[in-house]
Steps between C-alpha positions, in 0.01 A plus 500: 500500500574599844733374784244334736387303207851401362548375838214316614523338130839362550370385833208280354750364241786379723294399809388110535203632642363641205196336328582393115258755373674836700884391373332430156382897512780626667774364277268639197539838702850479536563403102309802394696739799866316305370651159403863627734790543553377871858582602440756767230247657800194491725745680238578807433123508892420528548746799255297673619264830336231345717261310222286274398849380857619475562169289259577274585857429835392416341240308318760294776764472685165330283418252400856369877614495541190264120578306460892460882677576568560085119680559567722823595832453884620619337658818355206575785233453708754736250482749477101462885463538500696815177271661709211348833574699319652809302194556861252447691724777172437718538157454855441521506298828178336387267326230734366331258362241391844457817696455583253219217572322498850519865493393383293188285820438831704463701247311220486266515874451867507485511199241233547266539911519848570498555765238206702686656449861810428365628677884285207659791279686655819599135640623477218672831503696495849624200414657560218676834537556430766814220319603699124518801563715559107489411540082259152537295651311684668179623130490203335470428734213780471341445104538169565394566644168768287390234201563261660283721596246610116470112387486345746271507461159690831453862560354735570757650659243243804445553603866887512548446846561427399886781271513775785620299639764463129602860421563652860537282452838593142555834584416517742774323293741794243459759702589328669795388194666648176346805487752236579805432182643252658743313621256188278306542743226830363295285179522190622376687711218677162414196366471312748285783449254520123526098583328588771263795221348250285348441759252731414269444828333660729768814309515699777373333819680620227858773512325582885458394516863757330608305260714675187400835663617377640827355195608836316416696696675270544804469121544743437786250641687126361629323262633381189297236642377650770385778274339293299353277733282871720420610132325167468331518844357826456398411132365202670294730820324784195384211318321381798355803664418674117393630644150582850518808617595335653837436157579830382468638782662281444842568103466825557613421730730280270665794222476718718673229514763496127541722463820307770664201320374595167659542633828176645514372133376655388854338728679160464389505123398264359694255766308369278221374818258882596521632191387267494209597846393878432513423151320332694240736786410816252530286262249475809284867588535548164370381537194745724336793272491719757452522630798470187710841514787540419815289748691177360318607166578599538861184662576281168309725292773393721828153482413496126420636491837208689683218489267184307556458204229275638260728823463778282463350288264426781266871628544651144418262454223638827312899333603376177289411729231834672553658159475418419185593834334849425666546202260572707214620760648906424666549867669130512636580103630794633699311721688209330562646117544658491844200727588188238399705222692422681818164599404439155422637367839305756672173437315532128549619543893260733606187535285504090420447405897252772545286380198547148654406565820194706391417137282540651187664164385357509097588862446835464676599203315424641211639821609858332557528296168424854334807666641722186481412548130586813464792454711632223238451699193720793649741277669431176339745205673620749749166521621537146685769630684309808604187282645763251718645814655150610571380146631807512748375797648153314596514375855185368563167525255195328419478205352253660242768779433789236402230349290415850319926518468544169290187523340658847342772317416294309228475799307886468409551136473383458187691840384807322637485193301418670174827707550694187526558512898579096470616435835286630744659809698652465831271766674181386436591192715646740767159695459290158523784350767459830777105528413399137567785508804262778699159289373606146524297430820163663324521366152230220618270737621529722174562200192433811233874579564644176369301469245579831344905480580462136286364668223792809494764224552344300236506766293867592573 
């Protein structure tokens, strides 16, 4: 099978202009050309200037890697590897599509063949390293691999071997360029590791690097971006780390973090992926009630403050849960207590008139008799006196928001009678007094309000 004819093949088979007949014939040709010993005729068709035959070189060099490499002889599997890696620094401004695949052909090599290339990541790396002075592309592969590893079928476990050469080099990227804000190359390390922590199965060779550590203590530096994924790397080792003592260990280094943390919240919060990432790791610090203090809790209040609704939803959601664990718990419910009132208040203030105002009545209603429900199991009758202070604080609102307040209000009033509250308390009038005082000129154009402050005082 010769050049010309590889070429004019691929030409029939890609081009519209071909009859049905000549791309029936030539794919036949180019089936049979896949299943010969063809590798030196791939590698003159991939030096070509023409990218449809370029493609399907690639194409080819993909699928035989994957078919025939446990047949090839060593001589030829070097040679492969070098057309391989050649052909990815030729397109490493370019075909993206194609570089991927022809990095699959490593990773698929690398995975599958370990204990016979068991120098593979590190084979790989001192060739591209030179080559990639920006290292885009020993990223990608890196990024690559851990992808693969996660969808094959394959025990991480049987390949550890690569893990140290993974993360001594990561490890070392880190600390050259992590506090480099010039540089894309802290980000795009953070973000090869932000892949290789789904794999629960390296936790503890990240671990031994030190990542977790370097990343803490780097993290008064960066952009948003580069704040964000440091949280979400640090969010990812807590959860997998949770019950050992390493885990412990770095939970309190990450508390001790917290005010540093909170000012890089300010700085970045109108960046909604960093809100979400603090949300999540304070959510996560949450859970281990033994270490819940101020920091944690000062922190939940400054992003309340600036996050956008749905991050603060999730945030206030894990509080309620927080709430009720308080009940039982008297040293845990004097830290958190005078902590969820402002939480509460800011929750209500901020995130209630927003959801309003986007006419998210139902789910805000709904919303609001949730957390007054919460709020009344943790605080129970002190809770009435919370929701008057927070009513005087409302100005001016919509008549649907005062509606969504007293409707919440129904959640408790039967609470309240069951635990022999026989004489109405004075601050649910106040509350009822100040709310219909800013409405009273709008109640007839919005009867829903009446009707459902009735059926609370009724119920009182």
């Amino acid at each position: 099978m010769d050049l010309q004819k590889t070429i004019q093949a691929i030409e029939l088979m890609y081009s519209s202009a071909s009859e049905a007949n000549q791309r029936s014939m030539a794919n036949q040709y180019l089936m049979d050309l896949q299943k010969s010993d063809c590798w030196e005729l791939l590698w003159q068709l991939s030096q070509t200037s023409n990218i449809t035959i370029v493609s399907f070189a690639c194409f080819a060099i993909h699928q035989k890697v994957r078919q025939e490499w446990a047949g090839a002889s060593g001589e030829m599997k070097q040679k492969i590897i070098s057309m391989i890696l050649d052909l990815i620094t030729r397109f490493s401004s370019q075909s993206a599509n194609l570089r991927v695949k022809l990095f699959a052909s490593l990773v698929f090599v690398v995975i599958n063949f370990s204990k016979e290339w068991a120098t593979g990541v590190q084979d790989v790396l001192t060739y591209l390293l030179p080559r990639d002075p920006n290292h885009t592309l020993t990223f990608e592969f890196l990024k690559i691999l851990a992808e693969e590893i996660q969808s094959s079928s394959i025990n991480p476990s049987t390949i550890t071997n690569i893990a140290p050469q993974i993360f001594d080099f990561l490890s070392k990227m880190l600390q050259s360029h992590l506090s480099d804000d010039t540089s894309t190359i802290g980000i795009q390390c953070l973000e090869c590791i932000v892949s290789w922590m789904s794999l629960p199965s390296f936790g503890r060779e990240i671990s031994e690097a030190k990542i977790p550590a370097i990343i803490l203590d780097s993290i008064k530096t960066g952009n948003s971006r580069k704040f964000q994924l440091q949280l979400e790397i640090v969010h990812a080792f807590l959860l997998e780390n949770w019950s050992l003592n390493s885990g412990k260990e770095f939970s309190q280094k990450v508390i001790s973090n917290l005010p540093l943390i909170s000012t890089q919240l300010k700085n970045f919060q109108l960046e909604s992926g960093v809100c979400h990432a603090v949300s999540t790791l304070i959510n996560c610090l949450l859970m281990d009630y033994e270490v819940i203090g101020d920091d944690i809790c000062q922190v939940s209040i400054t992003l309340l403050s600036i996050a956008s609704p749905l991050v603060a939803e999730e945030n206030f959601e894990f509080w309620s849960e927080l709430s009720q664990k308080s009940c039982d718990d008297e040293k845990l419910r004097h830290v958190t207590e005078p902590y969820f009132c402002k939480i509460l208040e800011i929750f209500i203030l901020k995130h209630g008139i927003f959801q309003v105002e986007q006419e998210n009545l139902r789910e805000f209603r709904c919303l609001l008799r949730d957390a007054i429900l919460d709020a009344y199991y943790f605080l129970r009758e002190k809770t009435l006196q919370i929701f008057h202070e927070i009513s005087l604080k409302i100005q001016s609102f919509d008549l649907k928001f005062a509606e969504a307040f007293f409707f919440g209000f129904s959640a408790i009033s039967e609470g309240l009678s069951q635990n022999d509250f026989k004489e109405p308390t004075p601050y649910i009038y106040q509350v009822f007094y100040h709310l219909f005082n800013l409405n009273v000129d709008g109640c007839g154009s919005f009867p829903q309000i009446l009707v459902t402050c009735l059926n609370v005082m009724e119920n009182f």
